[in-house]
Every structure is written in C-alpha cells, then in structure tokens.
C-alpha positions as CSV (number, residue, x, y, z in Angstrom):
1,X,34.0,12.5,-24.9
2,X,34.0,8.8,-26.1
3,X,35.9,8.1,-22.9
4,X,32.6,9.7,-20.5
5,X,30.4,7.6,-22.1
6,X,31.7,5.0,-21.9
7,X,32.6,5.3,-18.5
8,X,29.0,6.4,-17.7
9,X,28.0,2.6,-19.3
10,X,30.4,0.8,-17.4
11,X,28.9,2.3,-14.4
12,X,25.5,1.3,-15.4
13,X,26.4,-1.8,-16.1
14,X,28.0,-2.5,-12.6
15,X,25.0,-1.0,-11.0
16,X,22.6,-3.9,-12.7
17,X,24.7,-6.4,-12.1
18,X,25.0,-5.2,-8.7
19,X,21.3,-6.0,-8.7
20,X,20.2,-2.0,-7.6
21,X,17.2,-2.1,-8.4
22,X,14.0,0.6,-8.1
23,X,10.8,-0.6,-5.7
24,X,7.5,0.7,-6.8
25,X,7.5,3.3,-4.8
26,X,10.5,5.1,-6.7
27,X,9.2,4.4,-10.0
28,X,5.9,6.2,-9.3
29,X,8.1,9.1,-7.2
30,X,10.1,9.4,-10.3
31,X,7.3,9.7,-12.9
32,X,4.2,11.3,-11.0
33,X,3.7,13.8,-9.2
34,X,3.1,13.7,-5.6
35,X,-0.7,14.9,-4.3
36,X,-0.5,14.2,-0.8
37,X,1.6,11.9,2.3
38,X,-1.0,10.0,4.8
39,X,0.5,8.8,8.1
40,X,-0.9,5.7,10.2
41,X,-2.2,6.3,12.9
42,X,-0.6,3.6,14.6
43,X,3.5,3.9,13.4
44,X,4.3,7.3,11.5
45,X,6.9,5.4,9.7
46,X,4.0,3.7,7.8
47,X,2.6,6.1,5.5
48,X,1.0,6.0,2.0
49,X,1.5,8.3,-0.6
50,X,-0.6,9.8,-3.4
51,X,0.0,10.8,-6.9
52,X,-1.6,12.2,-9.8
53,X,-0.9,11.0,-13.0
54,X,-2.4,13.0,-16.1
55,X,-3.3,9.7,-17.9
56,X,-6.2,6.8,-17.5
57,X,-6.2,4.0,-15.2
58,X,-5.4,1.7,-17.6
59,X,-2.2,3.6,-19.0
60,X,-0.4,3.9,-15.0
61,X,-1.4,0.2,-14.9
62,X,-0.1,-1.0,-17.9
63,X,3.2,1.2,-17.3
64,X,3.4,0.1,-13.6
65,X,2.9,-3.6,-14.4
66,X,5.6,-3.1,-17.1
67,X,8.2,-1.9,-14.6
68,X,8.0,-4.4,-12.0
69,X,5.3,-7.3,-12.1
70,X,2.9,-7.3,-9.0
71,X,1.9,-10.3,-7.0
72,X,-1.8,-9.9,-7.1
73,X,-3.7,-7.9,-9.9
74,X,-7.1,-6.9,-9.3
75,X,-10.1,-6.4,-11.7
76,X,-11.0,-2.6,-12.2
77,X,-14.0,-2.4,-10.4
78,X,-15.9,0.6,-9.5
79,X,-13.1,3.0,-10.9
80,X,-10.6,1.5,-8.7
81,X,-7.8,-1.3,-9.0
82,X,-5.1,-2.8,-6.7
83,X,-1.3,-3.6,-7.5
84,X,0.3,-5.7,-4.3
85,X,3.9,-5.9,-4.5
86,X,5.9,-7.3,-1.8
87,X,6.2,-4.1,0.2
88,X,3.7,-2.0,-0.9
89,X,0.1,-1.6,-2.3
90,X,-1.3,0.4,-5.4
91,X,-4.7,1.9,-5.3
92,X,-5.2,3.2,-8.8
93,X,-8.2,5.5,-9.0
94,X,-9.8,7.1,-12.1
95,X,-10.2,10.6,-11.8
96,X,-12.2,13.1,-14.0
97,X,-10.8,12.8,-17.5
98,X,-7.5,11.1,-17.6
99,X,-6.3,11.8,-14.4
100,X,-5.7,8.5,-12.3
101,X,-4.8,8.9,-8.3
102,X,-1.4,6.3,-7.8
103,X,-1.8,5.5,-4.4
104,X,1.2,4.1,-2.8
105,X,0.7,2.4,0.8
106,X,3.3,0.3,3.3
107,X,1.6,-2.7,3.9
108,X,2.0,-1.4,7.6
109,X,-0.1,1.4,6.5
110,X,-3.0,-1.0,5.1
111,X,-2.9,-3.5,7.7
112,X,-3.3,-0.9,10.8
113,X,-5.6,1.9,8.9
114,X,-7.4,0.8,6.1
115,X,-11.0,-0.3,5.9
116,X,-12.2,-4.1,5.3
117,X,-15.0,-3.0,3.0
118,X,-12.7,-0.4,0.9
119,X,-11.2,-3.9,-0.8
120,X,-14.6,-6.2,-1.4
121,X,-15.0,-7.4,-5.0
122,X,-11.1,-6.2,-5.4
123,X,-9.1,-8.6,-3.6
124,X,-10.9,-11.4,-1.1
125,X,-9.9,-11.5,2.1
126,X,-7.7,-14.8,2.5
127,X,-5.6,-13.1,0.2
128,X,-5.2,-9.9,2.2
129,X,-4.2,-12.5,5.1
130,X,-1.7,-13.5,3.6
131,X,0.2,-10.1,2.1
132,X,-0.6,-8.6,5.6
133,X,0.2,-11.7,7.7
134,X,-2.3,-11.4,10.0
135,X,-5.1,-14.3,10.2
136,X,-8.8,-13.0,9.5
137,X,-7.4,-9.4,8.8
138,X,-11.0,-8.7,7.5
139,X,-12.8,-9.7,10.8
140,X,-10.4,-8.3,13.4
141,X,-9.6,-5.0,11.2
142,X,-13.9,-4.5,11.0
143,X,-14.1,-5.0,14.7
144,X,-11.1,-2.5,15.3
145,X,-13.0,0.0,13.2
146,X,-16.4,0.0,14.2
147,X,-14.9,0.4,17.7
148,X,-13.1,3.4,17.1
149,X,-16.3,4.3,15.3
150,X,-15.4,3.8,12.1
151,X,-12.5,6.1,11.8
152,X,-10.8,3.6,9.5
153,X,-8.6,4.8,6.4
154,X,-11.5,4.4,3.0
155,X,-8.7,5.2,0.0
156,X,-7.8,9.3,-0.7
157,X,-10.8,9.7,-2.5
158,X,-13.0,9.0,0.1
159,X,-11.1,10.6,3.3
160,X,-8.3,12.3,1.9
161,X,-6.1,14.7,3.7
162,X,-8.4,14.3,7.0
163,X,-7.7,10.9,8.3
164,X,-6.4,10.7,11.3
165,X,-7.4,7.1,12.5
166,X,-8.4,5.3,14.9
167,X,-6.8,5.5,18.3
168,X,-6.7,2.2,19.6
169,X,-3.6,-0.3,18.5
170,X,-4.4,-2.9,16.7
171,X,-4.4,-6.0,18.7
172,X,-4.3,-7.9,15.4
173,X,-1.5,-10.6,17.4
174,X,-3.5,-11.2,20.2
175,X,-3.4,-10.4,23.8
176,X,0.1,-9.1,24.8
177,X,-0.7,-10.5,28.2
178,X,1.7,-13.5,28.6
179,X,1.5,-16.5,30.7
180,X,-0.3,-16.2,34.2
181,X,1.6,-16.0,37.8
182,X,2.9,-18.5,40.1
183,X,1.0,-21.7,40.1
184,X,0.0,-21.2,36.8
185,X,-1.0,-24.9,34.3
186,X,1.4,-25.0,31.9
C-alpha cells in the first residue's frame, strides 16, 4: 500500500512540475454547480457559463482569487463584481440569501454579446479595450447594440436563458473591404 501512495505522489509531483495547471473555468466546473450554458451569437464556440454557488459573493471571491489571481478586480457594486483573467471573465452575482451566480464568459463571448452599460462603475472602458483588444469597445459595441435594437447580452440575471443576440457581426476591426480596384492611390 505504501508503494500506491507513493506512486500516486510521484505522479502529482511530475504533473506540477510539468506545469498542468487548472484555468478558472475548471476550478469553478469542479466546485459549483452548473445553472445554465449561453452561446454567442456570433461564434458558438464562445459561450459563458453559469453557476450557483450556495455561499456569498464575498466567500466565491475570496476562494476564486485564492486559486488563481485575476488581472483586474472590481469593486462590488450593485450586487455584482468582475474577475478578468486572461481568457475568461467572472460575473459574481449575489443572489437571495447566500447564493452567488459564478458567471464564467470567453472573452469572445463578452466582446461580441455583452452590453457596454452592464460594466459602468465596474470596470472603465480603456480597460475593457485592452482585455478585449478591440479600440473603443464601449462606443462601437453601444452602436452594434442599439442597431440590433438592443438585443445585447445584460449578465444572466437580467436576460438569462433567452438571449439570443444580435444578428449582425460585429464589425469591431473595421471594414473587411480591402484596397480599391485598378488605378487605385496607394
């Protein structure tokens, strides 16, 4: 028996040096329970998921922030807060009691569905730029939603298992008509 276990360390050993590590999304997977899957309307591969965790917002934060460190940490504002890691964003959102909604999103996901206004006095704008690499996400995400009239993604609590988006692309690159004919100015 002494043998097993320490086989079974060895292994585990290897496997952290091997630098095998868990994203956020498989922590929260492996300790909540999962509510609901959202797809983007623009790439089905993009997709957040939802959670519900029987304890308070502060609790999954503390626990989440203890796992693996975010890059940006918002304020709790309004019964909300945001976790942005490198491939993913967390939307914690108090519940009745303590029960906290762990939203996990694919920064695809929030850059082609979410709603400008779902992230003001949470996280300013120049710093959604940045995470979602596109310049004035704010201004050209609004403009993309009030077009499709508003159909933009507001968080689970607010639209829950009824989004379906808005059916334009974004355009958030620019025009994806290149360079003009012959006798074209270079």
């Amino acid at each position: 028996m002494k043998w097993l276990i320490g086989l079974l360390t060895a292994f585990i050993l290897l496997l952290s040096a091997c630098g095998i590590t868990k994203d956020i999304q498989e922590i929260v997977e492996d300790r909540y329970q999962l509510e609901d899957v959202i797809e983007s309307s623009v790439d089905s591969g993009d997709v957040s998921k939802v959670y519900r965790a029987d304890k308070d917002l502060s609790s999954v934060a503390s626990y989440l922030q203890d796992q693996i460190k975010p890059n940006e940490v918002s304020e709790v504002k309004e019964g909300k807060q945001i976790l942005v890691y490198d491939d993913y964003i967390v939307t914690l959102s108090e519940g009745e009691g303590s029960n906290t909604l762990v939203e996990v999103a694919t920064v695809g996901f929030v850059r082609d569905n979410y709603q400008p206004s779902f992230f003001d006095g949470l996280l300013a704008y120049y710093i959604l730029d940045e995470i979602l690499d596109v310049d004035d996400w704010g201004k050209k995400q609004k403009n993309r939603c009030k077009s499709s009239g508003g159909n933009c993604y507001g968080g689970y609590s607010a639209t829950g298992g009824t989004y379906k988006g808005p059916t334009n692309t974004p355009s958030f690159r620019g025009s994806s008509n290149r360079g003009g004919g012959p006798g074209t100015g270079k």
